[in-house]
Every structure is written in structure tokens, then in C-alpha cells.
N, C-alpha and C positions, 0 to 999 in steps of 0.2 A: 531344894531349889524352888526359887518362887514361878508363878503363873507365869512365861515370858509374853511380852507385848506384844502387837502385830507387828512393829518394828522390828523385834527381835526375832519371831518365827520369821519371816521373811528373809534376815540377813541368816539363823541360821541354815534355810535353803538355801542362797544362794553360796556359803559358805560352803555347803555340802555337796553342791553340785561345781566348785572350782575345782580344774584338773589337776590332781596330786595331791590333795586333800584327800585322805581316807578319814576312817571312822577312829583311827587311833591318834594321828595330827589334828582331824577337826577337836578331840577330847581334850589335848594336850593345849590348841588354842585360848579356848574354853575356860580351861583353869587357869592360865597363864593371866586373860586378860578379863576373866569372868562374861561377859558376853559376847554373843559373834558381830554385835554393831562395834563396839574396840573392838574386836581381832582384824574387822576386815579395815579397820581405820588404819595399826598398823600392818598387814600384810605386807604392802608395797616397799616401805622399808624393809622388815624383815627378810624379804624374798631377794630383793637387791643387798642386800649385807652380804648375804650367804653366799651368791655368787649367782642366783638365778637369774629369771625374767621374771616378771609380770603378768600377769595373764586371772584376772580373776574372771568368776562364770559373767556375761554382761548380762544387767537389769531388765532387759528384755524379754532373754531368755528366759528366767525364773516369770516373769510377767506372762509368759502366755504357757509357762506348765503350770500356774496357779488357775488362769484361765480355762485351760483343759480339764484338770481337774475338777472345777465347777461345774464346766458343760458336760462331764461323765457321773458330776453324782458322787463326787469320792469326797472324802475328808483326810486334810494333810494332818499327821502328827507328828513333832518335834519334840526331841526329847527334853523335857523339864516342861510337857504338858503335864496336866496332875491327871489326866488319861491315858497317857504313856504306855504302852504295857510295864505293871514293875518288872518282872522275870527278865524280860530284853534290856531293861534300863539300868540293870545291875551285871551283864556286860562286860567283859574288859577286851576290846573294845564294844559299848551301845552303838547299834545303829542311829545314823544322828537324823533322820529323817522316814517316814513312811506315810504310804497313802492307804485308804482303804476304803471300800466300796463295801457298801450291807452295814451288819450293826457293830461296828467296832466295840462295843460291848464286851462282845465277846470275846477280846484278845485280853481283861483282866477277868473272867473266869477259870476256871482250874482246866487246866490245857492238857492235854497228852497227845503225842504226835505218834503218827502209823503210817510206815513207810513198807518198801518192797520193789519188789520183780514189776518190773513194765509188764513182759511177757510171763506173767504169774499163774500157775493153772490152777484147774475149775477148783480146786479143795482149798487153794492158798485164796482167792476172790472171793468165797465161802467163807472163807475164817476170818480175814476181814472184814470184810462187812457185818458179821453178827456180830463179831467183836466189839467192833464201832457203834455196833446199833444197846449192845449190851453198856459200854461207855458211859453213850448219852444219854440213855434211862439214867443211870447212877449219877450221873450230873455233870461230869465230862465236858468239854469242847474238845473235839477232835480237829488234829491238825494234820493237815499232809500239803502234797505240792500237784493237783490238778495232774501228774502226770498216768501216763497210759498204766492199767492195770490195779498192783493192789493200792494206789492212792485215788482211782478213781471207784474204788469197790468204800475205802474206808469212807470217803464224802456220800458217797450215795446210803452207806448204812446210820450215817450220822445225820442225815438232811434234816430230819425232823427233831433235831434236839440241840442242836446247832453244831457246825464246820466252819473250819477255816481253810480255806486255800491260798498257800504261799508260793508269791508266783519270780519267777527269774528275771521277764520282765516287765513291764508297766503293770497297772493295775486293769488298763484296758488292752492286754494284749491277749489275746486267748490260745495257748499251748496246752496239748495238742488242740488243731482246730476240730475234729470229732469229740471234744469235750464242749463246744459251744453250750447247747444244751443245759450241759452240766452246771457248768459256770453261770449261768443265766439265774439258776435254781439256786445255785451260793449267794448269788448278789442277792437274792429274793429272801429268802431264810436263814442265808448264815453270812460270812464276812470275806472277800478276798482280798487279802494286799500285800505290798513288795516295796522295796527301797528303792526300788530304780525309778528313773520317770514319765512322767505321764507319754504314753508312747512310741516307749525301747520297747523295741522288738528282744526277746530272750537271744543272748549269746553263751555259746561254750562256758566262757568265765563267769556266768551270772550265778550257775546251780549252784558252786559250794556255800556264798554268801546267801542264796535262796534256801539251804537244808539248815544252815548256820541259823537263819531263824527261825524255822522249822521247830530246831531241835529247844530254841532259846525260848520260845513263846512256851513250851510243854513244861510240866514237871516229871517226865521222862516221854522216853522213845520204847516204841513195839517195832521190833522187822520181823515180818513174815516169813517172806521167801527172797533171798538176795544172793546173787552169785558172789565167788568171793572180790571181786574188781567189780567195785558198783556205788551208786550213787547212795545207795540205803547204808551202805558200812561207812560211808565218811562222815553219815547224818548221826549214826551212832556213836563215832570217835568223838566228833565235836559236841553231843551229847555228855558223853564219858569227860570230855575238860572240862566245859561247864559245870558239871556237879548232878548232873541231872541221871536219872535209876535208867537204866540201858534193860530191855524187854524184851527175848527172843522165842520167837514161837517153832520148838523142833519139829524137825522134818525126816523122811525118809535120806538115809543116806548115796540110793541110788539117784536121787534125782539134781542136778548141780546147782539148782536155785536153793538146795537145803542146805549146801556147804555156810554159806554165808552165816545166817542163826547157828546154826551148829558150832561153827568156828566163835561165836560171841560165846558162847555159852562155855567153850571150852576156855573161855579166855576169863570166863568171872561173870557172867552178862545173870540175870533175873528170867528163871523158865515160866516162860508164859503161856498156859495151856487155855487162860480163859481171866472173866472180870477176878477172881478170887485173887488167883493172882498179884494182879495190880494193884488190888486193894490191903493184901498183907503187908504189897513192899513200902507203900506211902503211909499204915500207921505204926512203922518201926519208929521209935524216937531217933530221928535225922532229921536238920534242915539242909536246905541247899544255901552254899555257900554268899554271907554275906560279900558287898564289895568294899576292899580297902579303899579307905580315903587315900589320895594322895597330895601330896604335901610337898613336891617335889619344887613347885617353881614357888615358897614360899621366901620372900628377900632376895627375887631373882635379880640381877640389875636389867638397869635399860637397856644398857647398852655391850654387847662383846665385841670385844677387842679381835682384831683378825686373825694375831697371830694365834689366841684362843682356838678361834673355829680350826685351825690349819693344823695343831694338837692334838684337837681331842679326832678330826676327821683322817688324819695319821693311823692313829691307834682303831681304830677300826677295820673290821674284817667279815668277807662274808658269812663268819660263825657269829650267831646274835648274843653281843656281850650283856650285862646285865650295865644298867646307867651306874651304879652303886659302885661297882668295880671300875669307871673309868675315873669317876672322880678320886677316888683313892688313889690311884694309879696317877693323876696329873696331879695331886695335893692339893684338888679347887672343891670347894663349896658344892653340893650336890644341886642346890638350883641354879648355878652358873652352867654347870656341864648341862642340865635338863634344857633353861634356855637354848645355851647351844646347841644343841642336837636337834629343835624344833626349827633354827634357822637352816642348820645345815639340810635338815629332810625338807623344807621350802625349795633348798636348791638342788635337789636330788642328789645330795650328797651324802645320805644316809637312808636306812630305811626307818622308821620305825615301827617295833612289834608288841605284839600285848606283853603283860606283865614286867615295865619296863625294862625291855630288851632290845638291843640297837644293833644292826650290820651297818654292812659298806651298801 
């Protein structure tokens, strides 16, 4: 993917920040029409075909979060920057936008992410942090998410070798606010940034896409100490899809912040006692999973026909079908059905999911 223009960074913000655009439609755009200045040239058709409205982000808006952004000091990256992070850009779906504050440098050095317990005690905050600290000597960037506990134990033991903090919302939002401090020292020495924009406040829905690239920036995840209903075990599953070595540090089985690692470990996860560890499981001959090219909208036509859309959006169901199987299934051309399903999910008539898989 070449250097994109300022033209093109630009439209892909504004692409990225249209309502009902996710990171899996923006992608599907993308390839469809190769850049997001076409895509957004034809949206307005496409969105009206399918049966939507209109509604792309207005220029405005994108105008004064670039502006904000300036005025905090961050740097936007879009994806088919050649600084990109690769690890997040390989993806299914890449984040198609992020900001970041400090030396974004450090989101294409060798990453590992260390997660845990908010309310972590003194021996789990201990193991973290030397952990981290152990890490960054070895050459590490440490990644976590600023939150209370062993993510603010892992940044504090990592300060001086560099951290990354991955945050829910903006890059100038500071969660928790008793981590200002903290955060201040990330922006100084190491890197903080988030896909949201410049001045979202963190909501509920933000953390899974915040652990998502948590887990996507590392070439594996540590949990410390995590109960078993908790933010650290979703950061480890999404871990485990992507391809990435999953790290459990055991624990006492009286104490319920150790069910969590425990339950990884019994499930397959890599026992993490210390740096040794982590260094056996990354010189095993593995790589982490290349990303299939897709080829999906190759001789897709211009134009579908309605009673098309009204077919293939028939056979849909809230169980996520695979694209391969609908086309079979209608006897159409696999970039006819992929076109269609990008018009029908414009009109919310579809969802679309990784690994070309489509609901109602």
C-alpha cells in the first residue's frame, strides 16, 4: 500500500469517523474502491441503493479533531501509513485510524502487552511491575491500558525503557483520573494512543476495542491476576484469535483474582513465572499469522440490481454465514454477492464480521 496523500489521510478520517462505518465496512470500502476519496465519492449512491440515508461524518467535524489534535501534540496514523503499526495492520479487521501522543516509535518495536486485576494485591503489583521492568531491559515495549492496578504497576515498571498506554477514549482523555500523573510521564517517555477521537470521553463499549489493540500491538499477552468475568480474559481471547502466545502468571488458588491465569493455563495458555519464560515461547519456530489477501470485489459490477440485494438479504440470519456460502447458495459470482452485502450493511441491512462473515 503506497504512502496515502493528505487528501487521502483526511478522507480516510472522515471515512472512519461516518456513523455505521466500522473497521470491517471501512476495509471492505477500501478494497472495493481502492481509496477512501472514491469510496466517499460513491457512498451516497451506495447507501441510497441499499435502502439507507445519508449521513456521512461533516468536514467540519474531522476539521477541528485534526485541530485538536495539533493543539494536544498527537500524531494521527492511518492505516497505509508506512508507520502504521504492521502487527495492528495485519488485522482482520485493522483499525483504520489512531492518534498518539509521545514517540509513536514505539508502537513498531517488539511489543508485549500485561494486563490484570484493577484491585490486584501487593504480590500481583510486585510481579508486574518487575516483570515489566525485567521486559524493558531485554528490549520490550510494554503495553497495557492506564487502568487501576496491575496495568498501572506494568507502565510504572516499564517508564524507563518505554510503555505504551491504550486508552478507551481519546488520547486526551485521562482514565482513571488518579493516573494523571502517570499518564503525563507516558506522554514524556513512552507513547499513549486510542482509535477514538480527540476528546471522547471513555464509554462502557470503548474497553473491548481498547484491549483489541492492546492485545494486536503485542507479540503476546501476560495476565497476572484476573477474576474469571473480567476485562484481562477478553484481552487474552482476542489475543488467542489473533495468533498472538497468551502468558499466565499462576496463582494461589484461594484467592479469586488467581482463578482467571489459572483457568488460562488449564485451557492451553504459556506458564509465566518470569522474563525466561517469554523468551523460550517467542524463539520456538512460529510466526504469527500472515493476512489473506482478499480478492473478494475483484470484477465486482457497478451496479446491483434490487431484486439482488432482496436475495441475498433474505437468506441472512442472525448466525454469521460465511460470503462463500451465500454465493453458492444464489449461483452469483462471489464479488456480486461481496458488493452486495457492503450496500446492504450501508443500509443496515446486514452486519458485517471478520473473516468474511455476514448476519442479519
Amino acid at each position: 500500500m503506497s504512502n496515502p496523500s493528505q487528501s487521502e489521510r483526511f478522507a480516510r478520517l472522515r471515512l472512519a469517523r461516518t456513523e455505521g462505518i466500522g473497521p470491517v465496512t471501512f476495509g471492505q470500502l477500501i478494497l472495493r474502491f481502492g481509496s477512501a476519496v472514491r469510496a466517499l465519492d460513491h457512498l451516497p449512491q451506495l447507501i441510497g441503493r441499499g435502502g439507507g440515508t445519508y449521513a456521512l461524518a461533516p468536514r467540519d467535524r474531522i476539521e477541528a479533531e485534526l485541530a485538536a489534535g495539533e493543539a494536544a501534540g498527537a500524531r494521527l496514523l492511518v492505516l497505509g501509513d508506512p508507520d502504521f503499526p504492521a502487527l495492528l495492520s495485519q488485522l482482520d479487521p485493522a483499525p483504520p485510524v489512531l492518534w498518539a501522543r509521545g514517540d509513536a516509535a514505539l508502537l513498531s518495536r517488539p511489543c508485549i502487552a500485561m494486563v490484570g486485576a484493577r484491585i490486584a494485591s501487593a504480590g500481583g503489583l510486585r510481579i508486574a511491575r518487575g516483570l515489566a521492568q525485567q521486559l524493558g531491559q531485554a528490549g520490550y515495549v510494554v503495553v497495557s491500558g492506564l487502568a487501576r492496578g496491575v496495568d498501572g504497576a506494568a507502565h510504572e515498571g516499564a517508564l524507563e525503557t518505554g510503555t505504551v498506554a491504550v486508552l478507551g477514549g481519546g488520547v486526551d482523555d485521562i482514565y482513571p483520573a488518579e493516573h494523571a500523573e502517570l499518564y503525563r510521564r507516558i506522554v514524556a517517555q513512552g507513547c499513549v494512543v486510542s482509535e477514538s477521537p480527540m476528546g471522547a470521553r471513555a464509554q462502557a463499549r470503548d474497553f473491548p476495542r481498547r484491549n483489541r489493540i492492546i492485545s494486536g500491538l503485542s507479540r503476546g499477552v501476560i495476565v497476572v491476576e484476573a477474576e474469571l468475568r473480567s476485562g484481562s480474559l477478553i484481552t487474552a481471547r482476542l489475543a488467542n484469535e489473533q495468533g498472538r502466545d497468551v502468558f499466565a502468571v499462576p496463582g494461589s488458588p484461594l484467592d479469586p483474582r488467581s482463578r482467571g491465569p489459572n483457568d488460562l493455563l488449564r485451557q492451553g495458555a504459556i506458564l509465566c513465572e518470569g522474563l525466561e519464560d517469554v523468551e523460550r515461547a517467542f524463539s520456538t519456530l512460529r510466526t504469527l499469522r500472515e493476512p489473506v489477501e482478499d480478492h473478494a470485489f475483484d470484477g465486482a459490477p457497478d451496479d446491483i440490481d434490487d431484486a439482488v440485494l432482496d436475495r441475498i438479504a433474505a437468506l441472512l440470519s442472525p448466525v454469521p454465514t460465511p460470503r462463500d456460502e451465500l454465493a453458492r447458495a444464489l449461483g452469483l459470482p462471489v464479488s456480486t454477492v461481496a458488493a452486495a452485502l457492503l450496500e446492504l450493511s450501508l443500509a443496515e441491512r446486514a452486519t458485517l464480521l471478520p473473516g468474511g462473515l455476514v448476519s442479519a
